[in-house]
N, C-alpha and C positions, 0 to 999 in steps of 0.2 A: 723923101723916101723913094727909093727907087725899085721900079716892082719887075722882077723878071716873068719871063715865061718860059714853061714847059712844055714842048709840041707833045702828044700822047696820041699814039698809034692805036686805035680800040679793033683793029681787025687784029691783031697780034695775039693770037692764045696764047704764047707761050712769056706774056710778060701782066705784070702785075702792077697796079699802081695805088700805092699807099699814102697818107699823112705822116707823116711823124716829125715830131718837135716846130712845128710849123713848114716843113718843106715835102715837097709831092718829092717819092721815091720810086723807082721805077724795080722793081723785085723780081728774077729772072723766074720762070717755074720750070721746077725738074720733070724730065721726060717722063719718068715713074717714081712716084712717091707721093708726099703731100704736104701742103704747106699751111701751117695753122698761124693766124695772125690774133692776137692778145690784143685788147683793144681798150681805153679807159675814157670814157665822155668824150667819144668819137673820133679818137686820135688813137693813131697806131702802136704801143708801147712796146711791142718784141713779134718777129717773125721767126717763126721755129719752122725750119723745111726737114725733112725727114726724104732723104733717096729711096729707092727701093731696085736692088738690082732684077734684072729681068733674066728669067728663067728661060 
């Protein structure tokens, strides 16, 4: 079995880091909006982002 690695930036606000299907995902975040993550027995199942234009 061979196990990769992921380097994760944690000063980075503008990025996210999730599970899903057993692999870490790195999720961009939008400048304005929101991003709701869907979650089942602590694995990530759907990321919904919503933009929001700025006025």
């Amino acid at each position: 079995m061979k196990k990769e690695f992921a380097e994760i930036d944690l000063q980075n606000k503008r990025k996210l880091y999730v599970v899903k299907n057993g692999e870490l995902i790195a999720h961009d975040l939008p400048e304005h909006g929101e991003t709701v993550i869907v979650t089942h027995q602590g694995e990530a199942k759907d990321i919904i982002t919503t933009v929001k234009t700025r006025l």
